[in-house]
N, C-alpha and C positions, 0 to 999 in steps of 0.2 A: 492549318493551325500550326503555328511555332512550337517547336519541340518544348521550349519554355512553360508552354500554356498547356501543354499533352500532360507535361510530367508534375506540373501544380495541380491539375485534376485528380490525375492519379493519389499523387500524396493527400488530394483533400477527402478521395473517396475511403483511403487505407483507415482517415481520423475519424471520419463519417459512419465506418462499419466497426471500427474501436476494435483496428486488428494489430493485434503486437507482432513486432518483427524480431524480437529475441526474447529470451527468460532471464536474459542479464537486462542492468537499466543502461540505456546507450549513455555513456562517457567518453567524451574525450581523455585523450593521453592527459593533458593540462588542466582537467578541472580542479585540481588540488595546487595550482600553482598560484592562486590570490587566496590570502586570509578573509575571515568572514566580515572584519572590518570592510576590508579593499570593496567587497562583494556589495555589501551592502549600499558601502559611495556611487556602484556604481548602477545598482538595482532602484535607488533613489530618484538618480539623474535620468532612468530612465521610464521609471512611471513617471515621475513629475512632464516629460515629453509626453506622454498618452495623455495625458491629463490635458494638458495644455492643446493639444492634438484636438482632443473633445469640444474644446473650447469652455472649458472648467476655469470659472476664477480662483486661480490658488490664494489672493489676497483674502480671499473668503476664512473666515476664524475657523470654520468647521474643516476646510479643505486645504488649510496648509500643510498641516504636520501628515494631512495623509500619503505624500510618499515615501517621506522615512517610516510610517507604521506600516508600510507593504513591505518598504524592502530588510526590515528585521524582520517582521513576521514570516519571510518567503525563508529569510537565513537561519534565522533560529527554532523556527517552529514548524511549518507544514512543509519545509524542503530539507528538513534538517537532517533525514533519515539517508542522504546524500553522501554526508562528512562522515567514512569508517571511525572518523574518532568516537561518534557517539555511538557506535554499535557496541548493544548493551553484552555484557559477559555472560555467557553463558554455564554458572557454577552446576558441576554436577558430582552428584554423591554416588556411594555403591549400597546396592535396592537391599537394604541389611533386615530388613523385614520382611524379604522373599516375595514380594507383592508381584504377581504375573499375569494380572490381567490388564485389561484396557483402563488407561488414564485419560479423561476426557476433561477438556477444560474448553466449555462452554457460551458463548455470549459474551467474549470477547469485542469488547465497541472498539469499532476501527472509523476510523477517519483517514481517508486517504484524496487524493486530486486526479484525475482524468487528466495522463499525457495529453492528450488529442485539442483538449477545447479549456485546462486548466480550469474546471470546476469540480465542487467535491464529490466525491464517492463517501456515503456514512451507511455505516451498515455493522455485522453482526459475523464475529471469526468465530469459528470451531474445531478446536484443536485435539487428537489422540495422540498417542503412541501406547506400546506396547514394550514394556522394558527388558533387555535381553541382559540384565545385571546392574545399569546405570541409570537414574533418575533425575531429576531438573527441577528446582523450584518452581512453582506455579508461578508467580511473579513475572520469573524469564520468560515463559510462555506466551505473557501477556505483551513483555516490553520488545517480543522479538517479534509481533503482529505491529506492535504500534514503530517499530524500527522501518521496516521497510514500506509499514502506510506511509510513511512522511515524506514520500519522496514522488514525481508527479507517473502513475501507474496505468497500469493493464490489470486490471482484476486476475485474469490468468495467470499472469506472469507473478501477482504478489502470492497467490497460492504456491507456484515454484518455491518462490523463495524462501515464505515459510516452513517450508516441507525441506527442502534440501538446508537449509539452516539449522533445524531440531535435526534432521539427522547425521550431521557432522558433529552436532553437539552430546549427543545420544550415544553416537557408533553403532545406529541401525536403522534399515531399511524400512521399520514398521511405523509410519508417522503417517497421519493424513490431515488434512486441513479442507473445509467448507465454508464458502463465505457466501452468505446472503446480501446484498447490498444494494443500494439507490444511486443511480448518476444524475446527477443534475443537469448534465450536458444533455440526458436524455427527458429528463424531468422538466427541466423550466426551459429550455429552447428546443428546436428542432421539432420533433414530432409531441412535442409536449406532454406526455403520458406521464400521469403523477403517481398513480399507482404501481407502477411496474416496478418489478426488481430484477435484479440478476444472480443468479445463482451460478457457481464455480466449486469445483475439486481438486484435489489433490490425491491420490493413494498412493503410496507405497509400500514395498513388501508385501505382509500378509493383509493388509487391507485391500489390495487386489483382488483376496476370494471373497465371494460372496456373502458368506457366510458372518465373517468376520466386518467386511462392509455392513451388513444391514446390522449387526450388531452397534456399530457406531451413531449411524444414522437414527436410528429407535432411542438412543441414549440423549440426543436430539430433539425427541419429542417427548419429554418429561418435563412437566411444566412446574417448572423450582418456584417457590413464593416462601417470600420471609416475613 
């Protein structure tokens, strides 16, 4: 077999077993050197080739415009978590109400894409920290899961990131992050399993001990209803 064909395998089994090869998202030095215009002209030109590939009539009223609605949707919306410009701010106050226990922010809807086969991951973030003097609007909580879902992921890897994000933001080790979620890559192709999900962690600091861990987890299975 041609080395070609050893090492396509390879890379097809790494997408096939949905194994990450870093905590960071792989970028080029140059992804920031086209504007999301440029980007877009050229994510156009290039679904309209798949399309056409398929043997899709674009003349079609319903399938014309659909490859500029993929390549803004790719730019502005589900890859958009890409551009550091739109990473949200993370405002933080000091805990002037001496609040020291566990902050849980809950049920967070995430939407994110499978690197591997570019279908969705939707599923359910659960967010702690423990505050060692600084605090964080809930909102940010929300916008810095939905920051790095937007970008095409490793469920492991966006747990990293959420977790080392709040605690750069924080100035502390005590943050953890749980994601429940659906792949679709695993749901409607491949082994077809529609029920399964996948479940991912994060701890750090004191959510390491046990104790403090099952505390979060339990907070978890409180069933809110308004």
């Amino acid at each position: 077999m041609k080395i070609e064909d050893t090492l396509e395998n390879q890379f097809d089994e790494i997408g096939n077993d949905h194994i990450s090869t870093s905590e960071d998202t792989p970028l080029r030095s140059d992804a920031f050197d086209l504007d999301d215009a440029e980007k877009i002209e050229r994510i156009r030109n290039n679904v309209r080739d798949i399309m056409l590939t398929l043997g899709l009539d674009l003349t079609d009223d319903s399938l014309k415009g659909t490859p500029n609605r993929v390549a803004k949707m790719y730019v502005n919306e589900i890859f958009g978590g890409l551009n550091p410009s739109r990473k949200p701010k993370a405002s933080t106050f000091d805990n002037k109400y001496k609040y020291g226990e566990m902050l849980v922010e809950k049920n967070i809807t995430l939407y994110s894409t499978c690197e591997h086969h570019l279908l969705p991951i939707v599923g359910r973030a659960h967010v702690a920290y423990i505050s060692n003097g600084t605090v964080v609007g809930l909102s940010k909580m929300n916008r810095i899961v939905d920051y790095y879902a937007k970008r095409p992921q490793v469920q492991e890897r966006l747990n990293i990131q959420i977790v080392r994000e709040l605690q750069k933001a924080l100035g502390t080790e005590d943050v953890a992050c749980v994601i429940d979620a659906k792949h679709l890559c695993v749901n409607s192709r491949g082994i077809r399993d529609i029920d399964s999900s996948t479940v991912t962690a994060e701890y750090g600091g004191k959510f390491k001990e046990e104790l403090v861990r099952r505390e979060f987890l339990n907070y978890l299975n409180l069933d809110t209803h308004f």
